[in-house]
C-alpha positions as CSV (number, residue, x, y, z in Angstrom):
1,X,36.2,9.1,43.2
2,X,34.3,6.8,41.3
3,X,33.3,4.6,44.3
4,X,32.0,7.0,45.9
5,X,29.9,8.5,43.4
6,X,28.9,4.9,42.4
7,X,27.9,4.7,46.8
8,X,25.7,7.7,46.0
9,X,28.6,9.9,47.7
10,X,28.0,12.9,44.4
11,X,29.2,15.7,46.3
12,X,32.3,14.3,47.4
13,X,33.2,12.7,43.7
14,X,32.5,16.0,42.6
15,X,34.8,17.7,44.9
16,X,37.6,15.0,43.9
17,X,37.3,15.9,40.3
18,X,37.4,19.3,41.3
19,X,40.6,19.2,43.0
20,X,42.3,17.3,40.5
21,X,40.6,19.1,37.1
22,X,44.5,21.3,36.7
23,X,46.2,18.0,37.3
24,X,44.5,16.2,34.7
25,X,44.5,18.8,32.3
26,X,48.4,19.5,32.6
27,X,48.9,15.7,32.2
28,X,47.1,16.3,28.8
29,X,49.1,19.0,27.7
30,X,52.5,17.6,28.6
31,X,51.3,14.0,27.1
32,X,51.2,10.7,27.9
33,X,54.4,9.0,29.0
34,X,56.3,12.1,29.2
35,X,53.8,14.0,31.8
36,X,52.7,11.2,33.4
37,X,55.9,9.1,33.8
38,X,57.4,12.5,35.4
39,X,54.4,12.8,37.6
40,X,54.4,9.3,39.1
41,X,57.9,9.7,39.9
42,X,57.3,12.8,42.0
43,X,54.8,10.9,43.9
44,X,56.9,8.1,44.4
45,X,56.3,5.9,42.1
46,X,59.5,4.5,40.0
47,X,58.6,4.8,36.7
48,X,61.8,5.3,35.4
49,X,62.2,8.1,32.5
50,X,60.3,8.6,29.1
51,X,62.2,5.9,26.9
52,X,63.1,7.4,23.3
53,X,62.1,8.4,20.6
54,X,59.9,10.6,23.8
55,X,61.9,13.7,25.2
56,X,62.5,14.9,28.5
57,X,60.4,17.1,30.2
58,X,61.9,20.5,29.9
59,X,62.3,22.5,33.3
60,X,59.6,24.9,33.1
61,X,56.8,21.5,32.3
62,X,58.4,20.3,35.6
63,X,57.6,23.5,37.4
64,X,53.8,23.5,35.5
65,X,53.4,19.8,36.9
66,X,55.1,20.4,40.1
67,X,52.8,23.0,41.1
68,X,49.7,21.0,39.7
69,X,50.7,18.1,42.1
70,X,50.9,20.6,44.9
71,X,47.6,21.6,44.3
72,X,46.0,18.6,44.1
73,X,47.6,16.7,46.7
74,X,45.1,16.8,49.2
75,X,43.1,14.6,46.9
76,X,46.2,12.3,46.1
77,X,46.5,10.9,49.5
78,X,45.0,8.1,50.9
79,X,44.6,9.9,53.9
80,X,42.3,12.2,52.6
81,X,38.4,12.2,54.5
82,X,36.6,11.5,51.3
83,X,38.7,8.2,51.0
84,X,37.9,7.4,54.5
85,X,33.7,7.8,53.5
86,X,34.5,5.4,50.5
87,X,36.3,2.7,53.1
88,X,33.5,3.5,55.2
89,X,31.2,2.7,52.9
């Protein structure tokens, strides 16, 4: 996101931040290692668990995040076309 806006590529930065604005707000709510930590393990990343004195996530903050992922996956992947403009660039 920030290459591309730094490549003069606004719209498509924009449209990044867009699609991952309910992401980065749920990872504020849940907090930082909980949230995150569970996160990066759902998109394969092994993080291991929240070490103590943090707590689990409880099920339903796994069902928030889960479908936050969902809906920002599109602009998680590597594959995605505006990380092809930014290679391309």
């Amino acid at each position: 996101m920030i290459d591309l806006y730094n490549g003069g590529y606004v719209t498509e930065a924009r449209d990044i931040h867009l699609g991952i604005a309910g992401l980065s707000k749920g990872l504020l709510k849940f907090g930082n290692p909980t949230g995150v930590k569970y996160a990066m393990n759902k998109l394969g990343f092994n993080v291991g668990p929240a070490r103590m004195p943090m707590t689990i996530m409880e099920d339903a903050g796994k069902s928030e995040l889960d479908e936050l992922l969902h809906e920002a996956a599109a602009y998680l992947s590597a594959d995605h076309s505006l990380y092809r403009i930014r290679k391309a660039a």
